[in-house]
C-alpha positions as protocol buffer text, in pm:
chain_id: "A"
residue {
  index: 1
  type: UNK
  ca { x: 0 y: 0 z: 0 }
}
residue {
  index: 2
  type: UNK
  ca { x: 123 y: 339 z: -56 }
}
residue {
  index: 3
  type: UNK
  ca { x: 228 y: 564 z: 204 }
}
residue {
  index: 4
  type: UNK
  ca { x: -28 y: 827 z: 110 }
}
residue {
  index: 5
  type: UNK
  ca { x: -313 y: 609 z: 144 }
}
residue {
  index: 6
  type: UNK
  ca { x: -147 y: 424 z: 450 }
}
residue {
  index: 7
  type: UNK
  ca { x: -126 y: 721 z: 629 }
}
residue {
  index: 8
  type: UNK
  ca { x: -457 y: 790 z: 622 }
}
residue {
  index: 9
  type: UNK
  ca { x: -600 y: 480 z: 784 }
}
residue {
  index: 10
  type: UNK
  ca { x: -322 y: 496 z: 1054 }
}
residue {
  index: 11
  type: UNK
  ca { x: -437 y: 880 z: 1106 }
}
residue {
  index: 12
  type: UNK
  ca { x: -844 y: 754 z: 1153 }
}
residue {
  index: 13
  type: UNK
  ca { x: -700 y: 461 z: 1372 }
}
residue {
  index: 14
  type: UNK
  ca { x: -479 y: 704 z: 1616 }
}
residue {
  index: 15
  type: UNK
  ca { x: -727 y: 963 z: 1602 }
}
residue {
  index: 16
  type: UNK
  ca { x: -984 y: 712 z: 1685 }
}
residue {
  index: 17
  type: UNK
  ca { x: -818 y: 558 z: 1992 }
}
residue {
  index: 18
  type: UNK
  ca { x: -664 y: 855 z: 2137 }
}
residue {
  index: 19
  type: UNK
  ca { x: -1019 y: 1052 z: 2128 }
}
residue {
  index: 20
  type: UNK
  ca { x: -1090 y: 810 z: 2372 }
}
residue {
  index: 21
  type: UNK
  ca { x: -809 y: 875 z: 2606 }
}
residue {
  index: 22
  type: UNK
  ca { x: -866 y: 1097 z: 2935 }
}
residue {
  index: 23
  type: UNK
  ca { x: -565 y: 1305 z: 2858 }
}
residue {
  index: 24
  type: UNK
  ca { x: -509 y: 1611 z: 3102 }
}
residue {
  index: 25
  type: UNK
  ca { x: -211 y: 1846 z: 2987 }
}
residue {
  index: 26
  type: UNK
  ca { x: -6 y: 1920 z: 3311 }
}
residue {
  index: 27
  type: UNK
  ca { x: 196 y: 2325 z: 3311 }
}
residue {
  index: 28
  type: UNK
  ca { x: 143 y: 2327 z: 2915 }
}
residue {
  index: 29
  type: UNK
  ca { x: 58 y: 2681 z: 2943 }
}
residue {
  index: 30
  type: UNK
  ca { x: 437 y: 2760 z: 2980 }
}
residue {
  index: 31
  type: UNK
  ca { x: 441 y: 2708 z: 2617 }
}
residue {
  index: 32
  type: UNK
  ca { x: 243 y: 2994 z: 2537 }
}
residue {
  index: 33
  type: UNK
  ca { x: 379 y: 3232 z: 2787 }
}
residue {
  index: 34
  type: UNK
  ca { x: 752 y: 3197 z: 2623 }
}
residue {
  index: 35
  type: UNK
  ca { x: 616 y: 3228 z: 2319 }
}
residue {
  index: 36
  type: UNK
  ca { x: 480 y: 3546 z: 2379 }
}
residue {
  index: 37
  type: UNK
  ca { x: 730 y: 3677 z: 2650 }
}
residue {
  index: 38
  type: UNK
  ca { x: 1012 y: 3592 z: 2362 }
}
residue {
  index: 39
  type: UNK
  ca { x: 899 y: 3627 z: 2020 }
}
residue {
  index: 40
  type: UNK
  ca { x: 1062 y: 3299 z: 1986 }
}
residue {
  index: 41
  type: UNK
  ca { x: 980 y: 2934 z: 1964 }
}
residue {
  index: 42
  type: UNK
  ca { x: 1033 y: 2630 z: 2204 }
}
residue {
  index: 43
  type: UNK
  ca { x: 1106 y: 2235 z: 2151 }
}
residue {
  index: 44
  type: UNK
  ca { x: 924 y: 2023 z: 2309 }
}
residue {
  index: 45
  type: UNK
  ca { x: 1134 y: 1702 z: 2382 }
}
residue {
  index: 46
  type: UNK
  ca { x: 951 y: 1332 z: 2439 }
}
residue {
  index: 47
  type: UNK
  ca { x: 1109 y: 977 z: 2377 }
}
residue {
  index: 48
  type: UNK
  ca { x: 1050 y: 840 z: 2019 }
}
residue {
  index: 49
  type: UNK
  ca { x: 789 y: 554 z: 2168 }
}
residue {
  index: 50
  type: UNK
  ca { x: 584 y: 825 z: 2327 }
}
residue {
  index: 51
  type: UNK
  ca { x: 465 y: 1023 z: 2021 }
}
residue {
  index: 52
  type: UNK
  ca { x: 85 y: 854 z: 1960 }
}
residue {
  index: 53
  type: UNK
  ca { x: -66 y: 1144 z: 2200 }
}
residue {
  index: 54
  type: UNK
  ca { x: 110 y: 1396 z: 2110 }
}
residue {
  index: 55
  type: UNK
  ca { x: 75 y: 1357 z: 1741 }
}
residue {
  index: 56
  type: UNK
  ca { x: -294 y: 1350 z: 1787 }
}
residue {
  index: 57
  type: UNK
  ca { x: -337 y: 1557 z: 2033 }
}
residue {
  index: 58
  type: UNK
  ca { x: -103 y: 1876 z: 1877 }
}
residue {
  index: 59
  type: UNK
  ca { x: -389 y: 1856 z: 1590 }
}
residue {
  index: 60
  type: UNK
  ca { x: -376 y: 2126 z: 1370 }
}
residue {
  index: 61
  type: UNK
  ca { x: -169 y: 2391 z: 1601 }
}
residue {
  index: 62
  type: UNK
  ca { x: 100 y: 2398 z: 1344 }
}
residue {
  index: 63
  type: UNK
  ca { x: 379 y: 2246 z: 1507 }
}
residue {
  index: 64
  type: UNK
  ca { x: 707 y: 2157 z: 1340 }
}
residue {
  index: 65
  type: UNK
  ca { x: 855 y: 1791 z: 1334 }
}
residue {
  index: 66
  type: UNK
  ca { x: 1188 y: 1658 z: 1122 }
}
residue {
  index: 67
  type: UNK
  ca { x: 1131 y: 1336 z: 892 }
}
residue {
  index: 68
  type: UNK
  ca { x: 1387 y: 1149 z: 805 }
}
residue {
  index: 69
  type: UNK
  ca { x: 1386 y: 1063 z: 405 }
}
residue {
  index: 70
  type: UNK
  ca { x: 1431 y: 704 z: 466 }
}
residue {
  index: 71
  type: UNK
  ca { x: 1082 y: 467 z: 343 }
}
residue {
  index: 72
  type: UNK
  ca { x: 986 y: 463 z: 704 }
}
residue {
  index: 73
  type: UNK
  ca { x: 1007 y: 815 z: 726 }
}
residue {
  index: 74
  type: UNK
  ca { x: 783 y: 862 z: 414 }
}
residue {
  index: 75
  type: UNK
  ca { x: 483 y: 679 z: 580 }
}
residue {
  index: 76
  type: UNK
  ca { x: 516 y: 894 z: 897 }
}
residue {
  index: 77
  type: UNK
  ca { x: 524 y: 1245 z: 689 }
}
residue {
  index: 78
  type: UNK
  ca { x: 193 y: 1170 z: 531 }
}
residue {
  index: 79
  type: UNK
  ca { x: 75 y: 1073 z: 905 }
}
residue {
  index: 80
  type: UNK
  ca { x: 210 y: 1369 z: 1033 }
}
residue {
  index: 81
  type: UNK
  ca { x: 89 y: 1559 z: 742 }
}
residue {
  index: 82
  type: UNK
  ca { x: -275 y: 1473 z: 795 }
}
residue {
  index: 83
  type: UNK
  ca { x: -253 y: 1621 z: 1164 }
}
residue {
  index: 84
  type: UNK
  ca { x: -165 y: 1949 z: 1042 }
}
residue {
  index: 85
  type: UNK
  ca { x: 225 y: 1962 z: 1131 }
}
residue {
  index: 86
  type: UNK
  ca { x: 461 y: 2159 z: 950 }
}
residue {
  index: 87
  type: UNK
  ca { x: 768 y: 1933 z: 809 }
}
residue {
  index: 88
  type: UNK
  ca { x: 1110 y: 1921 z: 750 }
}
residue {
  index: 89
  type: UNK
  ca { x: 1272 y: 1587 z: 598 }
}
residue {
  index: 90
  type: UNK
  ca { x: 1576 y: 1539 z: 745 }
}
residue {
  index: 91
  type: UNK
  ca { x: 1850 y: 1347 z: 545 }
}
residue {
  index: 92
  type: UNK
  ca { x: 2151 y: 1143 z: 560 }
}
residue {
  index: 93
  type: UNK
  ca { x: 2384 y: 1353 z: 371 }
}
residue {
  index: 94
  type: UNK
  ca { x: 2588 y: 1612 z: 546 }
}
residue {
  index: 95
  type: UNK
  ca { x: 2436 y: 1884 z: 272 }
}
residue {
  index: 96
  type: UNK
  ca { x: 2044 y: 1740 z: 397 }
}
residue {
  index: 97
  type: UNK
  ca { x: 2140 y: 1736 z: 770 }
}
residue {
  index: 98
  type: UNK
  ca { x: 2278 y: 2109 z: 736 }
}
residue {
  index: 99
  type: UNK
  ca { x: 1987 y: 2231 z: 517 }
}
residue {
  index: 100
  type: UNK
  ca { x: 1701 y: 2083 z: 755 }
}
residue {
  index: 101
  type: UNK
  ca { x: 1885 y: 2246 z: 1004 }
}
residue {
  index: 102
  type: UNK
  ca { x: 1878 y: 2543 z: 889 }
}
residue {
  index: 103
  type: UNK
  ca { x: 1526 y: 2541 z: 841 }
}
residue {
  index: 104
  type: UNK
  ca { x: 1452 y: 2421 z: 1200 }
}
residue {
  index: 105
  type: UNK
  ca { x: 1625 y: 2733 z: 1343 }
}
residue {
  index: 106
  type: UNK
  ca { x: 1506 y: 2929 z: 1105 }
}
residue {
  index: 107
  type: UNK
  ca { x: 1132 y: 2863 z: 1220 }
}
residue {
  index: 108
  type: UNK
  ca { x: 1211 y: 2863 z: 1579 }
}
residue {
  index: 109
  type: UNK
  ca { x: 1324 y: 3224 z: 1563 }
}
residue {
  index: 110
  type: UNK
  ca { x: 1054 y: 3256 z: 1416 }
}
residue {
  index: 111
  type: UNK
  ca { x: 846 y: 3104 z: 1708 }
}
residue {
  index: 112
  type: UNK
  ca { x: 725 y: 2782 z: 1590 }
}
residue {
  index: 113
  type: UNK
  ca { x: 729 y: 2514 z: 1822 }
}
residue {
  index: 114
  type: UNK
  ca { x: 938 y: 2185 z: 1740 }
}
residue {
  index: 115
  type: UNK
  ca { x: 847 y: 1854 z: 1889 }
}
residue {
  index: 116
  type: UNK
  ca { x: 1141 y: 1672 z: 1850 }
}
residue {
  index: 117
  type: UNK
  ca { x: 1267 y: 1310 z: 1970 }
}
residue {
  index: 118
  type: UNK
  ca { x: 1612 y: 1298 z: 2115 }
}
residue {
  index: 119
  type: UNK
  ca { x: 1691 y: 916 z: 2076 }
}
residue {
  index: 120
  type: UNK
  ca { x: 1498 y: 963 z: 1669 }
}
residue {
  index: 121
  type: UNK
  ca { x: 1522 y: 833 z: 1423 }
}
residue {
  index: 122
  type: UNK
  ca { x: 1669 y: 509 z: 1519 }
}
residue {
  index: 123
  type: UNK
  ca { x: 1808 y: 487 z: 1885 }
}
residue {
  index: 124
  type: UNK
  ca { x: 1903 y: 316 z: 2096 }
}
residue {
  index: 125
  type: UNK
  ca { x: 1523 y: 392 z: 2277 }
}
residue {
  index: 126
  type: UNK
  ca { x: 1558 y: 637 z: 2510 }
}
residue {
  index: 127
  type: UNK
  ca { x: 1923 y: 749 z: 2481 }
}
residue {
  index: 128
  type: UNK
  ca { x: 1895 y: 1175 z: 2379 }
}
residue {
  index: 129
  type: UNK
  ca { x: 2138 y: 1239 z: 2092 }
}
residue {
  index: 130
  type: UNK
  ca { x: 2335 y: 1598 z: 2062 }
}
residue {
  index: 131
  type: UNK
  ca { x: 2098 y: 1721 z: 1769 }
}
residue {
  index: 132
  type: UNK
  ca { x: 1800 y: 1819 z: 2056 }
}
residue {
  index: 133
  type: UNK
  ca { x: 2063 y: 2055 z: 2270 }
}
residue {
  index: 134
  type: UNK
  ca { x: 2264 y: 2167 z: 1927 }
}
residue {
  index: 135
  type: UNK
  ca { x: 1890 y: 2330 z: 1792 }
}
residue {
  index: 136
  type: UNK
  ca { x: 1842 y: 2501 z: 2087 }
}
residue {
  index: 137
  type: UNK
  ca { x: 2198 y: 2700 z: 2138 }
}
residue {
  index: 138
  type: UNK
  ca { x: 2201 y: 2774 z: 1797 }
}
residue {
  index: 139
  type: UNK
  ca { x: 1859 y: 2905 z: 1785 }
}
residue {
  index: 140
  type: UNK
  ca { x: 1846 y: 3048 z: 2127 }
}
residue {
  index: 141
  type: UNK
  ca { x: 1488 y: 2864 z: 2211 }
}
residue {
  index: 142
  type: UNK
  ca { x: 1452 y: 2647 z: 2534 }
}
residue {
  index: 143
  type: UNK
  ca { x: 1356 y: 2282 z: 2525 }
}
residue {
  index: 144
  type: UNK
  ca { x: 1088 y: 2200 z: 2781 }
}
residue {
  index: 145
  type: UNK
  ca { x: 1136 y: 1806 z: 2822 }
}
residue {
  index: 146
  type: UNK
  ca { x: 781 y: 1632 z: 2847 }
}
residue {
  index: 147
  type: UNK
  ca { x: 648 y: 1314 z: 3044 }
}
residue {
  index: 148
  type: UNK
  ca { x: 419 y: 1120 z: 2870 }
}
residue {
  index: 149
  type: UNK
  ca { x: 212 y: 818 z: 3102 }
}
residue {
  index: 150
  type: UNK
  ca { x: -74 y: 625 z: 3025 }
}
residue {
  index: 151
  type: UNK
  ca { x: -310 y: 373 z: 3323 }
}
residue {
  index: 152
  type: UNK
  ca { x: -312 y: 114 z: 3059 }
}
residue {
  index: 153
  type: UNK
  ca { x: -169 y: 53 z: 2713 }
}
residue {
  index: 154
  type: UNK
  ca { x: 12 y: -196 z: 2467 }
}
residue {
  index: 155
  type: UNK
  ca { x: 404 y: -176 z: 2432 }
}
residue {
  index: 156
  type: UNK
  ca { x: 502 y: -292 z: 2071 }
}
residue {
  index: 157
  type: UNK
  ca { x: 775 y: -475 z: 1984 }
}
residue {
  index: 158
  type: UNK
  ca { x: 958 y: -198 z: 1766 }
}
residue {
  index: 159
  type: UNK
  ca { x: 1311 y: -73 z: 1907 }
}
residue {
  index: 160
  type: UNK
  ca { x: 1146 y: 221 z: 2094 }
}
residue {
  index: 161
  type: UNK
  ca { x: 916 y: 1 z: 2275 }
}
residue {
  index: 162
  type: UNK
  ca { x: 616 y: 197 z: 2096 }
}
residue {
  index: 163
  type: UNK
  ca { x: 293 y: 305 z: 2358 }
}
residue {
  index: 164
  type: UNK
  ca { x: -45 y: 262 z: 2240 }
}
residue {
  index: 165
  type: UNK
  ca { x: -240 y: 380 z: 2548 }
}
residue {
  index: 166
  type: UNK
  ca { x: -579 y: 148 z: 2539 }
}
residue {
  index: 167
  type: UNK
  ca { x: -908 y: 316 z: 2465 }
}
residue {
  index: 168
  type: UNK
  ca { x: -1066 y: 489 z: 2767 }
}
residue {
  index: 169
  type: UNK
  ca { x: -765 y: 479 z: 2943 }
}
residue {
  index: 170
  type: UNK
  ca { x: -634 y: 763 z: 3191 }
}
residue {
  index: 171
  type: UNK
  ca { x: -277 y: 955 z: 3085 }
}
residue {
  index: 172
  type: UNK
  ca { x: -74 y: 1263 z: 3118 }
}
residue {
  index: 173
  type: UNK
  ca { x: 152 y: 1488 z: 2941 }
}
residue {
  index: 174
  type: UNK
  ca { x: 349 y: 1680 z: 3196 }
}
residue {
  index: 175
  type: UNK
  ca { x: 594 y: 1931 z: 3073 }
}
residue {
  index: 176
  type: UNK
  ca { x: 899 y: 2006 z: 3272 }
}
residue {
  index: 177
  type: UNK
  ca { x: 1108 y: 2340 z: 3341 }
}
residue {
  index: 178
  type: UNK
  ca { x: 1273 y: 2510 z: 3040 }
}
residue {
  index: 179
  type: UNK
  ca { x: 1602 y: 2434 z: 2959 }
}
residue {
  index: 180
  type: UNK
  ca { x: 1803 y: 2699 z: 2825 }
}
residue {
  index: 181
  type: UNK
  ca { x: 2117 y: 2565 z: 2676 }
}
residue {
  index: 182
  type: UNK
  ca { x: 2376 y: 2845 z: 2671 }
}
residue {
  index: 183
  type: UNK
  ca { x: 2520 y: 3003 z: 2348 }
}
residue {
  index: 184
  type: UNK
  ca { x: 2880 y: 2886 z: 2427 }
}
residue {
  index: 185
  type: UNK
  ca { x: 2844 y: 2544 z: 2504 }
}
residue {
  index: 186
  type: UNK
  ca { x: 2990 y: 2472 z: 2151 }
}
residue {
  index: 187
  type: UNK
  ca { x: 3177 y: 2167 z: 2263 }
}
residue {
  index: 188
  type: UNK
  ca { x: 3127 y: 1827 z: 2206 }
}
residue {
  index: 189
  type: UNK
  ca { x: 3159 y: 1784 z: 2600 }
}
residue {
  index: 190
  type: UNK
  ca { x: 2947 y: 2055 z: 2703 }
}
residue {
  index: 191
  type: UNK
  ca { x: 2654 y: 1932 z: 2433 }
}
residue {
  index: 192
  type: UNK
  ca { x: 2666 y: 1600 z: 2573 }
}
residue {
  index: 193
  type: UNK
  ca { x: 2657 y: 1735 z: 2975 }
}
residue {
  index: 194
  type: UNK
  ca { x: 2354 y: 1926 z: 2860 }
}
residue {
  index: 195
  type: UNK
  ca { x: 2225 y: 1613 z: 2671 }
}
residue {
  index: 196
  type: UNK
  ca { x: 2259 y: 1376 z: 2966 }
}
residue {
  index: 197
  type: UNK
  ca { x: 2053 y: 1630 z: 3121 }
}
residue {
  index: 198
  type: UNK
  ca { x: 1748 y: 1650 z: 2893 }
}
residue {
  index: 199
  type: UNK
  ca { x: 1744 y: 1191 z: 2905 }
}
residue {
  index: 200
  type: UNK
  ca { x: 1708 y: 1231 z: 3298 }
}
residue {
  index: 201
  type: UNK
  ca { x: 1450 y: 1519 z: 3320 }
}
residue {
  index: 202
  type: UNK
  ca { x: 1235 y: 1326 z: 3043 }
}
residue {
  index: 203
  type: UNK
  ca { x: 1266 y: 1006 z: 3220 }
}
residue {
  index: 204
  type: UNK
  ca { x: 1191 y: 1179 z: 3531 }
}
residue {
  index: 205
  type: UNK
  ca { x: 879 y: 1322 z: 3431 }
}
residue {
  index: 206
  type: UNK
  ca { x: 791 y: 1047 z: 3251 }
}
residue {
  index: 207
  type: UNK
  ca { x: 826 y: 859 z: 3596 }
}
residue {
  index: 208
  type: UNK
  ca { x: 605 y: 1129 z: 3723 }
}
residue {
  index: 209
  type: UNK
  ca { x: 344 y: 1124 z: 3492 }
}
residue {
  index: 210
  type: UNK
  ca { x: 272 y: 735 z: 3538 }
}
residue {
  index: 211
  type: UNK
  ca { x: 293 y: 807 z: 3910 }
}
residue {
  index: 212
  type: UNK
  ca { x: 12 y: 1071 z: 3829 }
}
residue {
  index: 213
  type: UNK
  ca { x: -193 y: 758 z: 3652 }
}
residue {
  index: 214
  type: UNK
  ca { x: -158 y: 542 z: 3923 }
}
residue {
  index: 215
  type: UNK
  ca { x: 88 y: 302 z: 3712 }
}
residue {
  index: 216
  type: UNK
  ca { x: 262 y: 69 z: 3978 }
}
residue {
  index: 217
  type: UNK
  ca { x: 532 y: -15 z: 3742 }
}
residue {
  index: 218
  type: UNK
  ca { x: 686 y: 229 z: 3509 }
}
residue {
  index: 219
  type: UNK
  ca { x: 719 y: 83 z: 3135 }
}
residue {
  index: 220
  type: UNK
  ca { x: 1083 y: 134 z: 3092 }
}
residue {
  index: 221
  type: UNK
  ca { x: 1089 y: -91 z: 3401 }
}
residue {
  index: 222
  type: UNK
  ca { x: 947 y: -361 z: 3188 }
}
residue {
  index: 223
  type: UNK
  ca { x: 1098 y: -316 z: 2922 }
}
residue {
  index: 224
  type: UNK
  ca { x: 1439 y: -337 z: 3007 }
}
residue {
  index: 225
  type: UNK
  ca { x: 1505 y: 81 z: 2905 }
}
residue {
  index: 226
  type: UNK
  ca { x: 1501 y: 221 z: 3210 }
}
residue {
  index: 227
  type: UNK
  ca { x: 1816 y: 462 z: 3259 }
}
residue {
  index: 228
  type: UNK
  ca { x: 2107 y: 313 z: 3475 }
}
């Protein structure tokens, strides 16, 4: 099947299910109050297997995402495309990587907000890569890292441990503090200090947020991803 027309009955499915969801938004208002406190944009930052509820949920508002260009990544830009978000295909050439780049700063000087997955496109699952903390000190925009739990829900076999929180299910997206990553942390050290960083405050709040659902067990307990 092709992507176009796969994408739509993956969009109907998600939508479906995650319409049923009791999803409360915890300190998302933050958001907002940069935004217009700034002028500039923000990146929100959630592990790769946490996306279902956000992609449904950031419906329409015109958020930014990066692709990659590979045939997985041409099924999720349609799905993406379908809930409204603005994209940018990332690539494997250095001339791609740069140019995508570009146009991510570009728009969040611009103040568009980025939702962005630090361990994307590939992994390992829940290990943050540089490119998260590199976007914001080049485009002076914080990244608020972002907990995502759900009471009940299916963990795929894929390498990021996918969630599909089960219909009628309880869940919660809680956003953390701002992280402002400063303009001279240019080295490879200092990115990856501030990179550690962002893993622990997502896992953190992720922690949190399952806490908030009454989840005795966190998933990346049983799943083996839990951060050592």
């Amino acid at each position: 099947m092709k992507p176009r027309a796969f994408s739509l009955i993956i969009a109907i499915l998600t939508w479906t299910v995650s319409r049923t969801v009791n999803l409360r938004f915890v300190r998302e208002d933050q958001v907002e109050k940069i935004r217009r406190e700034t002028g500039k944009g923000v990146i929100l930052a959630t592990w790769h297997g946490r996306t279902l509820l956000p992609i449904t949920r950031f419906h329409r508002r015109g958020y930014w995402a990066m692709i990659s260009t590979s045939r997985d990544g041409e099924y999720q830009y349609w799905i993406f495309k379908r809930f409204g978000f603005n994209i940018v295909r990332g690539s494997s050439s250095a001339r791609g990587a740069v140019e995508a780049t570009l146009k991510l700063i570009k728009a969040l000087k611009g103040g568009g907000v980025l939702a962005h997955t630090p361990d994307g496109p590939r992994g390992p699952s829940r290990t943050a890569h540089t490119g998260t903390v590199y976007l914001a000190m080049k485009s002076g925009c914080p990244i608020i890292p972002v907990g995502i739990g759900a009471s009940s829900c299916k963990l795929l076999s894929t390498w990021d441990r996918y969630m599909i929180p089960m219909p009628f299910s309880k869940a919660v997206m809680l956003y953390g503090d701002p992280m402002y990553i400063p303009a001279d942390a240019k080295s490879e050290e200092e990115q990856q200090r501030w990179t550690d960083r962002l893993g622990e405050q997502i896992d953190m709040l992720e922690a949190e947020a399952e806490r908030m659902v009454g989840r005795k067990i966190p998933t990346a307990q049983l799943t083996g991803t839990a951060r050592r």
